[in-house]
DOMARMI-976349 format. One line per 5 residues: their letters; for each residue x, y, z of C-alpha. Coordinates in nm, 3 decimals, decimal comma, m for minus. Example, Ala and Ser with C-alpha at 12.3 -4.5 7.8 and 13.67 -1.06 7.14 Angstrom:
<rs>
AS> 1,230/m0,450/0,780 | 1,367/m0,106/0,714
</rs>
This chain:
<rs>
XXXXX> 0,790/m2,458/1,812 | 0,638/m2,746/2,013 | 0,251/m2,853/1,872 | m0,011/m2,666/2,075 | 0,207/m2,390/2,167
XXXXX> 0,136/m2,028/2,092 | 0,368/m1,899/1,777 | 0,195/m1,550/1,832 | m0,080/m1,288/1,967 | m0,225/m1,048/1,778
XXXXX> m0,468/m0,778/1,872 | m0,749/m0,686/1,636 | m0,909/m0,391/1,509 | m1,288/m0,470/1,452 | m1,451/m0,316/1,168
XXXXX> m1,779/m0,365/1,168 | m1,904/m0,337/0,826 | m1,711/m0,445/0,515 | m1,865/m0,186/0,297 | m1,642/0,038/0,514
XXXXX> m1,342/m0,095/0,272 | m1,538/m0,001/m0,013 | m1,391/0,202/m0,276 | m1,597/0,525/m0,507 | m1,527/0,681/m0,769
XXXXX> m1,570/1,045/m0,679 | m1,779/1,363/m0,814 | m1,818/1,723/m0,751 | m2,111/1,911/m0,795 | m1,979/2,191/m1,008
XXXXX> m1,721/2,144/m1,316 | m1,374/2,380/m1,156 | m1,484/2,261/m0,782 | m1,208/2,194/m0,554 | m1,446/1,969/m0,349
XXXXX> m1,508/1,626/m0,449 | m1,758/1,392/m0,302 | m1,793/1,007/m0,318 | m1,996/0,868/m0,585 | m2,181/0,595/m0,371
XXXXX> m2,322/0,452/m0,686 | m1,993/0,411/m0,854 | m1,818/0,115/m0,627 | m1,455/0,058/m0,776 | m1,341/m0,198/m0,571
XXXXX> m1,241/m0,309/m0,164 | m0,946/m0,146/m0,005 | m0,605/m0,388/0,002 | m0,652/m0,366/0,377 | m0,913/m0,625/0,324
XXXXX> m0,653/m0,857/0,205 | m0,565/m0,847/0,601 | m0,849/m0,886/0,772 | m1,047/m1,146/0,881 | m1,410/m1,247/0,811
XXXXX> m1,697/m1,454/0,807 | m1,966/m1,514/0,529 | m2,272/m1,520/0,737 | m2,163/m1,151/0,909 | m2,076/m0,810/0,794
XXXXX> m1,760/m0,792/1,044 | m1,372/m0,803/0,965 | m1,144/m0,829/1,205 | m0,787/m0,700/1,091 | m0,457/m0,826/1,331
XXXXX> m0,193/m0,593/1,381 | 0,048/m0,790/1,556 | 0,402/m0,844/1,526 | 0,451/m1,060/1,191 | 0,123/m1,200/1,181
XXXXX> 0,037/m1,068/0,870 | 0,334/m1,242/0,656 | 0,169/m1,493/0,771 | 0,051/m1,739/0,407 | m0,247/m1,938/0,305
XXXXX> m0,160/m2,344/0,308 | m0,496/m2,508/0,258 | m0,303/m2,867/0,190 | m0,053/m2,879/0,479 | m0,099/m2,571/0,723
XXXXX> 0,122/m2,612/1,050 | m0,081/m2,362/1,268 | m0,451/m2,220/1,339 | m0,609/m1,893/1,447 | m0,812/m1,951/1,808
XXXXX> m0,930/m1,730/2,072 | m0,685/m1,692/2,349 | m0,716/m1,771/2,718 | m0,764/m1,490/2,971 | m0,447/m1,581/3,121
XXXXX> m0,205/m1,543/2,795 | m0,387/m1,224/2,663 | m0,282/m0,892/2,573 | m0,593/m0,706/2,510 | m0,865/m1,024/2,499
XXXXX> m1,218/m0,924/2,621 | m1,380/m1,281/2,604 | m1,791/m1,085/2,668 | m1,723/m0,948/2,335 | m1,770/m1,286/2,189
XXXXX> m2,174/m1,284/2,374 | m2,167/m0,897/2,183 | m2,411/m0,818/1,921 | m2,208/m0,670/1,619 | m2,416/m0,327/1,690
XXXXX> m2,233/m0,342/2,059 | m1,894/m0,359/1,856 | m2,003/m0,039/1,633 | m2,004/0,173/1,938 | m1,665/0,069/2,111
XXXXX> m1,368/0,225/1,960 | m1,062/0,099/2,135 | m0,944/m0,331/2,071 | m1,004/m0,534/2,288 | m1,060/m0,877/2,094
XXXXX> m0,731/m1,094/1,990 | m0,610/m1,416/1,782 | m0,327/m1,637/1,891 | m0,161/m1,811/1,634 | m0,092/m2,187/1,807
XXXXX> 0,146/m2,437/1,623 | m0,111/m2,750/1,514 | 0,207/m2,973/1,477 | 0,575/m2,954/1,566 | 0,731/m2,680/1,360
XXXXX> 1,122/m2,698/1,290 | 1,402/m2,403/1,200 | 1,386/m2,249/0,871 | 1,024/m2,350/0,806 | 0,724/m2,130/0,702
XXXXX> 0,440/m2,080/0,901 | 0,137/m2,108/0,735 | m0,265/m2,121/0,869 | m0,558/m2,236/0,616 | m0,736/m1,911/0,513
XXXXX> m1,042/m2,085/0,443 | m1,236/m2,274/0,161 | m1,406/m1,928/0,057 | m1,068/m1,783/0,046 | m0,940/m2,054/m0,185
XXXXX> m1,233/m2,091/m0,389 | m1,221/m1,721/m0,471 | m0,830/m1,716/m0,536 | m0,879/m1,955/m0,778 | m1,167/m1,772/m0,998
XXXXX> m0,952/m1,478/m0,957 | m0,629/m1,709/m1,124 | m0,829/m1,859/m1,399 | m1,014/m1,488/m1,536 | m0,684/m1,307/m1,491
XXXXX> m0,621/m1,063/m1,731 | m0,254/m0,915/m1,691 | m0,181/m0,529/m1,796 | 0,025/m0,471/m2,127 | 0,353/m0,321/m2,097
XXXXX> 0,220/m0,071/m2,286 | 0,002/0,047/m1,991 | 0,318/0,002/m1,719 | 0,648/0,057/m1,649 | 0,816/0,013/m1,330
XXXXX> 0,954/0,360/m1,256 | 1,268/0,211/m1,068 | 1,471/0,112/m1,392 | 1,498/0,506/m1,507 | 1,647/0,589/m1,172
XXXXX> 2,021/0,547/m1,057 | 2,142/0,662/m0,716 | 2,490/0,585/m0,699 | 2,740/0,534/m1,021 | 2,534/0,736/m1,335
XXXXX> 2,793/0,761/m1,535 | 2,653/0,486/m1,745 | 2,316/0,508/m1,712 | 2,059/0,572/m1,959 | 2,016/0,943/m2,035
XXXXX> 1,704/1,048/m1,906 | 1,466/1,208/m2,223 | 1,407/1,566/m2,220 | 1,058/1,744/m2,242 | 1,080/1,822/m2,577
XXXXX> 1,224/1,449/m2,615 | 0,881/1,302/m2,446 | 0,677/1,414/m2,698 | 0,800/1,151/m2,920 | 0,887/0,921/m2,724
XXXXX> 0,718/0,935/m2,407 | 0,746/0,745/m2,082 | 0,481/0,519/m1,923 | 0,206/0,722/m1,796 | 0,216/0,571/m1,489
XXXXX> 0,570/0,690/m1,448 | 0,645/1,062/m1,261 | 0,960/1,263/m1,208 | 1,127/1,410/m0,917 | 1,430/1,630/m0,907
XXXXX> 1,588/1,651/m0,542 | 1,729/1,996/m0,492 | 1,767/2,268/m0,241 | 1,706/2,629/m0,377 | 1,654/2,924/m0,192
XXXXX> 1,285/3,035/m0,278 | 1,429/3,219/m0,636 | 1,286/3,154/m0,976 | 1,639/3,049/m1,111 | 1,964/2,835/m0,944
XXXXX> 2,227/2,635/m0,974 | 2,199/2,262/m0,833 | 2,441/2,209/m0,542 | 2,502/1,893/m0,297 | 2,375/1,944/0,032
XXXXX> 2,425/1,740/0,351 | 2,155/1,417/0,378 | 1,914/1,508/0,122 | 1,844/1,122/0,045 | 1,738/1,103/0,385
XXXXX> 1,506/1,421/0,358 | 1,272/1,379/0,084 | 1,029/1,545/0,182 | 1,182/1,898/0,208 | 1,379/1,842/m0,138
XXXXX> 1,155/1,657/m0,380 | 0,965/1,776/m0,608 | 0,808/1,734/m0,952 | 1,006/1,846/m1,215 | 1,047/1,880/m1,579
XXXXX> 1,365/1,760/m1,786 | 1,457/2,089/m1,990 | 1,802/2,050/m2,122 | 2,052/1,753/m2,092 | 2,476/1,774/m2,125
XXXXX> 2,791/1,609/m2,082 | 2,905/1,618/m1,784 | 3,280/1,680/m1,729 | 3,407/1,344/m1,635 | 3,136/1,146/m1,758
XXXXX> 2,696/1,104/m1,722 | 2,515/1,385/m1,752 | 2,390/1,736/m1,604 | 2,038/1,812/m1,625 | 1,860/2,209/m1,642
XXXXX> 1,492/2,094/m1,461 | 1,219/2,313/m1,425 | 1,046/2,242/m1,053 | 0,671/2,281/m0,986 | 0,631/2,443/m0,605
XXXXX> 0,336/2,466/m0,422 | 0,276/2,585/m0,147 | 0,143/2,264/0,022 | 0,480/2,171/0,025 | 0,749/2,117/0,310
XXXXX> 0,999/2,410/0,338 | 0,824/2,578/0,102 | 0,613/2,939/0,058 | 0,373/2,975/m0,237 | 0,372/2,849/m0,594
XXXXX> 0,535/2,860/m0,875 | 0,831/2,751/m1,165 | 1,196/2,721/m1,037 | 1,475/2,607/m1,291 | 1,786/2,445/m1,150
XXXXX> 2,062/2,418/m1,351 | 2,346/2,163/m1,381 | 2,141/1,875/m1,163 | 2,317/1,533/m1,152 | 2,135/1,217/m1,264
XXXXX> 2,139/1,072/m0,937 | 1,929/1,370/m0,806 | 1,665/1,287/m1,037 | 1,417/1,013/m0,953 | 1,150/0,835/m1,128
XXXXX> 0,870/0,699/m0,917 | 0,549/0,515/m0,968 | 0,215/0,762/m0,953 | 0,011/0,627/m0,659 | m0,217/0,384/m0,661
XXXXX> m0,060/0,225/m1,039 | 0,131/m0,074/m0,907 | 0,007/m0,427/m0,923 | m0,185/m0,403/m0,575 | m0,398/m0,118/m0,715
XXXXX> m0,506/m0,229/m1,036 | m0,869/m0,270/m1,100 | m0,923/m0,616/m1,082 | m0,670/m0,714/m0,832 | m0,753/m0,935/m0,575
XXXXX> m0,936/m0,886/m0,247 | m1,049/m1,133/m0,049 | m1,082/m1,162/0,396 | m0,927/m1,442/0,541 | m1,232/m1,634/0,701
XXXXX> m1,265/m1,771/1,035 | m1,353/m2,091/1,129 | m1,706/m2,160/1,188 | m1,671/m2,370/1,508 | m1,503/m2,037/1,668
XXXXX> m1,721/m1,748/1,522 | m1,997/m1,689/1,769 | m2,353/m1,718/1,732 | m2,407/m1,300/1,828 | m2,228/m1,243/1,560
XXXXX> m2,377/m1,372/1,255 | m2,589/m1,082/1,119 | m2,617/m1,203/0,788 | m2,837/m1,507/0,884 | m3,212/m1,477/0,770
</rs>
């Protein structure tokens, strides 16, 4: 990619507060209440969408690309080989260039995009190298106090969910513990169970293969509960699971208990709960990329005093 020429456009969706990526903890007003509201005095943390967007420190706006690649796109304070700018009228997708004269309270009321980066190659950029932009001093100087009062989890509090599950050749894998086994010697608690099966709305069956259920997970997983494990003829094991319907579900009419019986391994999954991976954990980082200050304009610095 020759220097000065465009690597990439990307559209942006304007947010125009950053407290809209805020994260509550959450309350209800009576104890068995199936309605919860946000505690607005209990902030948790910033959304990782925030990790994507774009920002300045004298305004309350982010502005968050969705184009094609753009966001693989990594920090290179040292040696970057390419820049954000505004684009002109005659390469733009979307680019309203009187948005840039708008007053941040103009933005709040328009709800389509119509603002957009290029990404422009600030020096001759050769096969098989990365493309990287500077995300800012802020963004650096941040990164770095985040590095140096990192506190990693224990194992104790994680385990990746995808060594417990096999989807192909279980004849050797690790038996998978029982309920009764669990008590014990339980797994992580950030770990949960699925069993994939198709059953036929009765409170007792036998497992059975069924044409593309890997590709169907939604109609045929659900959480389940190791009962019983055996040998299974030929090697690995069969599994009696206990499922937990609701009627929430896909394919499925009201609640209840269903036991399979005889369920292969490889039809019984372990997966991470939501939100207890690395990107969710309390003090994970979140930080906008920042915008230069010779391109941010004037209207929109609502910050200033």
């Amino acid at each position: 990619i020759p220097k000065g020429k465009r690597i990439a456009p990307s559209p942006l969706i304007h947010i125009p507060s950053k407290d809209t990526l805020l994260m509550y903890g959450v309350a209800n007003e009576q104890e068995y209440a199936s309605v919860y509201y946000r505690n607005s005095s209990d902030i948790r943390g910033r959304q990782l969408l925030l990790n994507y967007c774009f920002g300045h420190n004298e305004s309350t706006l982010l502005l968050c690309p969705y184009g094609s690649g753009t966001s693989y796109i990594n920090h290179n304070q040292q040696s970057p080989n390419a820049k954000i700018v505004w684009p002109d009228e005659a390469h733009s997708l979307i680019h309203k260039k009187e948005w840039l004269n708008e007053s941040i309270d103009f933005l709040e009321g328009q709800f389509y995009a119509a603002l957009e980066f290029e990404y422009v190659a600030t020096r001759d950029i050769y096969p098989d190298e990365e493309v990287f932009i500077d995300y800012g001093l802020e963004w650096e100087d941040a990164w770095n106090q985040h590095i140096n009062a990192w506190i990693p989890q224990t194992d104790d509090d994680f385990d990746d969910a995808s060594q417990w599950s096999c989807f192909k050749d279980c004849d050797n894998a690790t038996p998978i513990r029982t309920k009764e086994e669990q008590n014990s010697e339980p797994y992580s608690p950030n770990v949960e169970i699925y069993c994939f099966c198709s059953y036929g709305y009765r409170t007792e069956s036998v497992w059975k293969e069924f044409d593309d259920w890997r590709q169907s997970d939604a109609a045929y997983k659900f959480p389940c509960e190791i009962l019983r494990r055996y040998l299974r003829q030929g090697g690995g094991y069969l599994y009696d699971v206990e499922l937990s319907i609701t009627s929430n579900m896909a394919n499925v009419e009201g609640d209840g208990l269903v036991l399979v019986k005889g369920v292969p391994q490889y039809a019984i999954q372990f997966t991470n709960k939501k939100y207890t991976s690395d990107l969710f954990l309390h003090n994970a980082f979140r930080h906008e990329m920042m915008i230069p200050n010779e391109m941010f304009p004037d209207s929109w610095r609502n910050l200033l005093v």
